[in-house]
C-alpha positions in Angstrom: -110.4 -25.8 30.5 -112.1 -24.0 33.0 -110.7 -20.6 31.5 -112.3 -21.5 28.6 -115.5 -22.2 29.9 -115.6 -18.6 31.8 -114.2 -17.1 28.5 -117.6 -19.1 26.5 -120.1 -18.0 29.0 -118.8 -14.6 29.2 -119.4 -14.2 25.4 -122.5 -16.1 25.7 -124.0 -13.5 28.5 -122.5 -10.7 25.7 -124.4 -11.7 22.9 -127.6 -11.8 24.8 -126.7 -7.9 26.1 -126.1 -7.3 22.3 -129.6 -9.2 21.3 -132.0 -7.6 23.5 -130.1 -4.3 22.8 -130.4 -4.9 19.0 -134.2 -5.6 19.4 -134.4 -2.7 21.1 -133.0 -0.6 18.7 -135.1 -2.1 15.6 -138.6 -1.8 17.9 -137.7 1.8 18.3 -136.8 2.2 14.6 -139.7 0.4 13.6 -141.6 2.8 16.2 -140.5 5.9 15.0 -140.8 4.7 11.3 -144.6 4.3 12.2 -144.5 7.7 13.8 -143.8 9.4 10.6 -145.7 7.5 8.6 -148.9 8.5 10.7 -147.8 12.0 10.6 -147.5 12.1 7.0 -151.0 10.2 6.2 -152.4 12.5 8.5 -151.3 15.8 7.0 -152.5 14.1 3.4 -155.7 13.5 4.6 -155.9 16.2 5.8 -154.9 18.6 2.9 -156.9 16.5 0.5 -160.0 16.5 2.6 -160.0 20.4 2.6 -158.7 21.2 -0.9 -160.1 18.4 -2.5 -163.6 20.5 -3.1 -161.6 23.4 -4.3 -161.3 21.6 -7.8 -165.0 21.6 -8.5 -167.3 25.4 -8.4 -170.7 25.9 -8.3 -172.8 27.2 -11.3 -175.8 28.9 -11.4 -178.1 29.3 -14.5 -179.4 32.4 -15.6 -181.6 33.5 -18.3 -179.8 37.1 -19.3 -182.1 39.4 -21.9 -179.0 41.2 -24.0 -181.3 44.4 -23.8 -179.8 46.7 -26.7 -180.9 49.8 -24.9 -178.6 48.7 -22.4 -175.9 47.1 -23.8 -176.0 49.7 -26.9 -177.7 52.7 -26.6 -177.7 55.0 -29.3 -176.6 51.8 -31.6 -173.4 52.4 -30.4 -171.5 49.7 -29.0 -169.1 50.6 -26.4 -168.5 47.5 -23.5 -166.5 50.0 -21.2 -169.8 51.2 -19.9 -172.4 48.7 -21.0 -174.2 47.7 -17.5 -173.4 44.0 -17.5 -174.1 43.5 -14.0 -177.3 45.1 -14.5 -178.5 41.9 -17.4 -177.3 39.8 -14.1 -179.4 41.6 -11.4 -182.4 41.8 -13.7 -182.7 38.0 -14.3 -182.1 37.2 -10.8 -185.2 39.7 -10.3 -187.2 38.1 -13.1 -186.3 34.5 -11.9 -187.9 35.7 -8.0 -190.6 38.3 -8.5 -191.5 38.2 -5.3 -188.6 39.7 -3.9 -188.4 44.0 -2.9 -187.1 45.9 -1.0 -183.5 47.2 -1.1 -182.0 44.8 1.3 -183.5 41.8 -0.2 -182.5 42.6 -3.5 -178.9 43.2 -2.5 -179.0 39.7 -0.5 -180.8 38.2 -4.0 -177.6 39.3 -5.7 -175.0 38.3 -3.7 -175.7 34.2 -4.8 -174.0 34.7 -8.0 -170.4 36.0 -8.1 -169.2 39.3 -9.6 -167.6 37.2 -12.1 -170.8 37.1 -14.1 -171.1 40.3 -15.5 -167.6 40.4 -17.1 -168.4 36.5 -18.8 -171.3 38.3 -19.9 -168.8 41.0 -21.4 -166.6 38.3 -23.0 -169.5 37.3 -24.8 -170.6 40.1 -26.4 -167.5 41.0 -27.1 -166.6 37.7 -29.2 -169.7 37.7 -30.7 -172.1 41.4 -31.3 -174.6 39.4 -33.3 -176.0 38.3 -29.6 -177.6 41.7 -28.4 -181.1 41.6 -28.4 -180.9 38.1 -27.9 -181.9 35.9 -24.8 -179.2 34.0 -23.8 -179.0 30.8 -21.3 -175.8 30.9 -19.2 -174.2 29.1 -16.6 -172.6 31.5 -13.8 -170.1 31.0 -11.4 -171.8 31.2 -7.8 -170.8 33.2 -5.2 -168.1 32.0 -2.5 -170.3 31.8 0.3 -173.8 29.9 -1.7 -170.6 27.6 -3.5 -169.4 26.7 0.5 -172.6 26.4 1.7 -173.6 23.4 -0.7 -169.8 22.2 0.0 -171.3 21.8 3.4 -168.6 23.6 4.9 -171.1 26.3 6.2 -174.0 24.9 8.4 -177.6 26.0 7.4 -178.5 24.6 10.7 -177.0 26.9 12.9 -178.7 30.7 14.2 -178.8 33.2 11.0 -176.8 35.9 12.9 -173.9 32.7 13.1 -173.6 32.4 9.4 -172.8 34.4 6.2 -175.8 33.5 4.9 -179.1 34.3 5.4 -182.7 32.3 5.6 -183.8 34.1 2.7 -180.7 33.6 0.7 -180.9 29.7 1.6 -184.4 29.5 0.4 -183.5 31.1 -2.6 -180.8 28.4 -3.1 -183.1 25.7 -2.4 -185.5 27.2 -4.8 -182.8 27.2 -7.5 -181.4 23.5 -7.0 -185.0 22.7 -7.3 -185.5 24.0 -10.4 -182.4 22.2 -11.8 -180.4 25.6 -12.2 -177.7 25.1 -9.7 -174.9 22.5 -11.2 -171.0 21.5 -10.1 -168.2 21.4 -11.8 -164.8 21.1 -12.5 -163.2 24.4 -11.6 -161.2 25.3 -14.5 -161.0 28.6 -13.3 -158.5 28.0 -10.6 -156.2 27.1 -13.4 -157.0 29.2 -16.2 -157.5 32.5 -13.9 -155.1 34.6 -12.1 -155.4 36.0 -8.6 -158.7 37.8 -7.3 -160.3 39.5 -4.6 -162.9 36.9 -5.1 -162.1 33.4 -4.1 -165.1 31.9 -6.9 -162.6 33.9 -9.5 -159.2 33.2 -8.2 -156.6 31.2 -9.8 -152.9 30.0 -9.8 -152.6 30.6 -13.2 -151.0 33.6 -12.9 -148.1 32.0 -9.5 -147.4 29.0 -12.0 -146.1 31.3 -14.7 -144.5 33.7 -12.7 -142.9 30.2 -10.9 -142.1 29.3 -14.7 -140.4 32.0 -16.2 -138.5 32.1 -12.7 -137.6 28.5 -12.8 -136.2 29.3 -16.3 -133.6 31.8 -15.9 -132.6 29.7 -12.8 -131.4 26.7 -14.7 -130.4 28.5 -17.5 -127.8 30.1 -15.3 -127.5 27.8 -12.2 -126.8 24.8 -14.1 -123.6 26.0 -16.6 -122.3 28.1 -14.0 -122.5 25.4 -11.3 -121.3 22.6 -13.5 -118.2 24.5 -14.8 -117.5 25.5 -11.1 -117.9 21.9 -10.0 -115.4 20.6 -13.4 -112.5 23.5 -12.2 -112.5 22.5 -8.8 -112.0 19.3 -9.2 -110.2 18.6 -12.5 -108.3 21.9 -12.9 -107.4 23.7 -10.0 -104.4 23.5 -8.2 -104.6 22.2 -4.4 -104.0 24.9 -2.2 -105.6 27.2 0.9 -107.4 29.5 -1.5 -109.0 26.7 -3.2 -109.8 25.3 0.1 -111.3 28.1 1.1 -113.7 28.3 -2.0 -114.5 25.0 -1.2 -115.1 25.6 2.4 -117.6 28.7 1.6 -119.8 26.8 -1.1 -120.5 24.4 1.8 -121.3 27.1 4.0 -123.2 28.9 1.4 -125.3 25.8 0.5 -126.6 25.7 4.7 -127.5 29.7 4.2 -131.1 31.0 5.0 -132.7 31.8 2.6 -133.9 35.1 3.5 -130.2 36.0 3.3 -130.3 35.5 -0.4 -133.4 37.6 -0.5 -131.9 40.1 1.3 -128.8 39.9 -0.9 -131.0 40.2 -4.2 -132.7 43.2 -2.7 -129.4 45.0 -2.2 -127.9 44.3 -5.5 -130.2 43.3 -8.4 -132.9 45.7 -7.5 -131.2 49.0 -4.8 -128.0 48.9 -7.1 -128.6 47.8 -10.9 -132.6 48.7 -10.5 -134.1 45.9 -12.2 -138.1 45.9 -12.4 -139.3 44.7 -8.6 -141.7 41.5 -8.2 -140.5 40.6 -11.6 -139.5 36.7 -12.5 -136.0 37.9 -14.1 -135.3 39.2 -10.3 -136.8 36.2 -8.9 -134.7 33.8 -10.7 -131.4 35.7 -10.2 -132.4 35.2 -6.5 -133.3 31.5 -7.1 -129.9 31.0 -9.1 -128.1 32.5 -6.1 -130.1 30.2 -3.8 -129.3 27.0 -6.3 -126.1 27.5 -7.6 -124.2 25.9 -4.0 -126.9 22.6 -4.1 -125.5 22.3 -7.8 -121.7 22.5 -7.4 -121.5 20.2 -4.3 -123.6 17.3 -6.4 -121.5 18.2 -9.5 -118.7 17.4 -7.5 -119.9 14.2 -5.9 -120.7 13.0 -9.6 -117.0 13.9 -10.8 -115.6 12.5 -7.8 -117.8 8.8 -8.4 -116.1 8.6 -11.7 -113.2 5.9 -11.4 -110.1 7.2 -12.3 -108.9 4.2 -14.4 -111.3 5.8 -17.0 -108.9 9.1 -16.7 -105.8 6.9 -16.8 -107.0 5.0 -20.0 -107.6 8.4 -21.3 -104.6 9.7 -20.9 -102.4 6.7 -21.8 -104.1 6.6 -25.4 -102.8 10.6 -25.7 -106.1 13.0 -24.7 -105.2 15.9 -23.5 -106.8 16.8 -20.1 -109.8 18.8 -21.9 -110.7 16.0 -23.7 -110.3 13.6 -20.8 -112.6 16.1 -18.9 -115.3 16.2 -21.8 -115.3 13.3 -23.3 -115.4 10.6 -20.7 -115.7 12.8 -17.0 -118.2 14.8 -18.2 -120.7 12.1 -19.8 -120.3 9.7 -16.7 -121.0 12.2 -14.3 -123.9 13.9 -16.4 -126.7 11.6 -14.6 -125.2 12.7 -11.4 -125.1 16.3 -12.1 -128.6 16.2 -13.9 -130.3 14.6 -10.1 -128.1 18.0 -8.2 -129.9 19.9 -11.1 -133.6 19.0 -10.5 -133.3 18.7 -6.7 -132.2 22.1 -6.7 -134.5 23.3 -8.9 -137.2 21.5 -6.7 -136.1 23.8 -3.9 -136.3 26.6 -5.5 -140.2 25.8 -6.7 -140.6 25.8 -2.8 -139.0 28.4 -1.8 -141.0 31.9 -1.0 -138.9 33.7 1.9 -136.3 34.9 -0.8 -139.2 36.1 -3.1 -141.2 38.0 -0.5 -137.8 40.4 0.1 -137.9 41.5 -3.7 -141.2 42.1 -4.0 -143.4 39.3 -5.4 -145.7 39.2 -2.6 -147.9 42.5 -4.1 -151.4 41.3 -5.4 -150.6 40.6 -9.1 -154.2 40.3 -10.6 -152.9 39.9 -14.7 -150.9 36.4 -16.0 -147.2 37.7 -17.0 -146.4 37.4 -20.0 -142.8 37.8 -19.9 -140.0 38.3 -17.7 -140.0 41.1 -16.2 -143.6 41.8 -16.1 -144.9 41.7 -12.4 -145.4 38.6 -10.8 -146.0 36.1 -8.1 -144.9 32.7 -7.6 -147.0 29.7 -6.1 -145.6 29.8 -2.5 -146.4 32.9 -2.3 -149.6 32.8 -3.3 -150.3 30.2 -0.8 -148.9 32.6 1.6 -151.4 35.0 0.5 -154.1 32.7 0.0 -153.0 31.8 4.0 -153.4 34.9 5.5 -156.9 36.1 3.7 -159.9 36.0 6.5 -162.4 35.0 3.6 -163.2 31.1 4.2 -163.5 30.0 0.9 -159.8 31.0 0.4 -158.8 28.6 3.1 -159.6 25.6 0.3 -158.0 27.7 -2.3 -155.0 27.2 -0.4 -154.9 23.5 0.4 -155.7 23.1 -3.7 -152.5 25.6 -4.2 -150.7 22.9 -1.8 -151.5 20.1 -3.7 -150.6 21.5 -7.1 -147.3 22.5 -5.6 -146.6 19.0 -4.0 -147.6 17.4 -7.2 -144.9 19.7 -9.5 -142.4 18.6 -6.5 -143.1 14.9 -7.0 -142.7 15.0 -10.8 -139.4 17.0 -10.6 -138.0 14.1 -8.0 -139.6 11.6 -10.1 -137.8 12.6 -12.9 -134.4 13.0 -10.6 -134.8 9.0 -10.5 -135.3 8.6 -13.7 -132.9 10.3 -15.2 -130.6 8.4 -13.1 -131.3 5.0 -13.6 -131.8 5.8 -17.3 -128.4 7.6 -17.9 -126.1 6.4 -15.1 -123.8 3.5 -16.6 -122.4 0.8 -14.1 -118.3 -0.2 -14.5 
């Protein structure tokens, strides 16, 4: 009896070791949890409070005199050398009189961007019947006045601290007053392509370059990594050479990515010279980068399959093809679809591979095809990164936030696609 009383008290004083270590545990768990969670909100807030205001640009309005003799001498229209930006700096003149003096005047027109004259451009180009005409137009400001009403430049602070001068703030002030100074929604920063000018610059140009790129990658990641993934594990035989392919797809899938950069480099661009910084190059790259991610989730989704639906295939007389493709295949698909999408989410993120080949150069035009030069968004947030101009620096947080939001609908649709399509047995 009394053995058993030691034995009770010994397990007794056990589970109390094992209760206060397990409490332990879950406080820490909890802790950490909390940790990462704080992190995360942080770096939110943080991204949204600086490229939050990069969605919405400052206008000014100008009253532009279409002077023929300027616009057309002669009667002949040519816009190649029509002095647009002269229309600008003469209704910024008319709108302050009082303003001489070279360095004034060249202080007067640095409110509104460069951008200006080439929307006046556009306009006579769409439409002649305007010359001559006085025309109301809203204008994109420049960088520096749009920041300053931002409130991320301080009017407060000594005029030798700031890009802006007392003059050029008075100016401002004179124009809000007047009503002529507006915000809105910047749709250049989607409808535009990159620029020396951050009022003018845009992703439009990244998101199709990360498009057409995105586009040769599945269209040659996915086949090629789903056939792979349906040899392996349905076809070939079980030996060391098969073995080894399997061992070297897992190593390949833990690779740097630079490596696959540097790979591209070598081959698609030193040995079979395809066109540098182009999205065919970029996506051959990407497709290298993918096509591991995609065979090892291919597998996993073959694999999950129970092989009573193989055996009640074969017992009813399908061959092995059609056991494959006609019950593996469809069962797994779901599986195989969420490999698919993740990996094609990493490659939307990915921009060490794509600065090796190339597609970090300053691409001003929107390709139109692939093999026209491009850049992709990550890179363009790199470049966005490393430009000393301030308003790029909420260019960049915007370019973030696009990026993350393309990121969340590509996992979101992993989930879906899943629950939708995978069947339960």
């Amino acid at each position: 009896m009394s053995k058993e009383m030691t034995t009770r008290e010994r397990v007794e004083a056990g589970l109390g070791r094992r209760r206060r270590k397990e409490t332990m545990f879950r406080t820490v768990g909890v802790l950490a949890t909390g940790v990462g969670i704080m992190f995360l909100g942080v770096f939110f807030a943080t991204l949204l409070a600086k490229g939050s205001s990069a969605f919405v640009q400052t206008f000014v309005q100008l009253d532009v005199v279409l002077d023929a003799e300027t616009i057309a001498p002669g009667g002949e229209l040519d816009l190649a050398y029509a002095d647009f930006e002269g229309l600008v700096r003469s209704s910024l003149r008319k709108e302050f009189p009082g303003v001489s003096g070279r360095t004034e005047r060249r202080e007067l027109y640095r409110l509104v961007s460069t951008g200006a004259s080439y929307q006046l451009r556009d306009m006579v180009a769409d439409d002649p019947t305007l010359i001559g005409t006085t025309q109301s137009l809203w204008v994109p400001a420049a960088s520096n006045v749009d920041m300053l009403l931002k409130g991320n430049i301080d009017a407060a602070v000594d005029e030798s601290l700031r890009p802006l001068s007392d003059a050029q703030i008075e100016w401002i002030q004179a124009l809000q007053d007047s009503g002529r100074v507006e915000t809105r929604f910047n749709l250049a920063l989607f409808t535009n392509g990159d620029s020396r000018d951050p009022e003018l610059a845009g992703i439009k140009g990244a998101m199709m370059g990360s498009f057409y790129m995105l586009l040769v990658t599945i269209a040659l990641s996915f086949p090629i990594g789903v056939a792979a993934a349906i040899y392996l594990e349905e076809f070939a035989p079980r030996n060391r050479w098969s073995d080894l392919i399997e061992v070297n797809i897992n190593n390949l899938a833990a690779v740097p990515s630079i490596v696959f950069g540097l790979l591209g480099l070598a081959v698609f661009i030193n040995y079979l010279g395809l066109p540098r910084s182009a999205p065919l190059v970029g996506g051959l790259v990407l497709t290298l980068l993918t096509l591991p991610v995609i065979i090892i989730a291919s597998r996993a989704a073959i694999k999950a399959v129970p092989p009573s639906i193989r055996e009640a295939a074969l017992g009813l007389g399908a061959s092995q093809m059609q056991v494959v493709f006609h019950h593996v295949l469809p069962l797994a698909m779901p599986g195989m679809l969420t490999g698919a999408i993740i990996g094609m989410s990493r490659a939307l993120g990915e921009s060490a591979p794509l600065l090796m080949i190339g597609m970090v150069a300053f691409i001003v035009d929107v390709p139109g095809g692939f093999t026209d030069p491009a850049t992709a968004l990550p890179v363009q947030i790199y470049l966005w990164a490393d430009s000393p101009e301030r308003a790029f620096a909420e260019r960049t947080s915007a370019a973030i936030i696009v990026l993350l939001g393309f990121l969340l609908l590509m996992n979101l649709a992993a989930v879906i696609i899943r629950r939708r399509m995978e069947r339960k047995w």
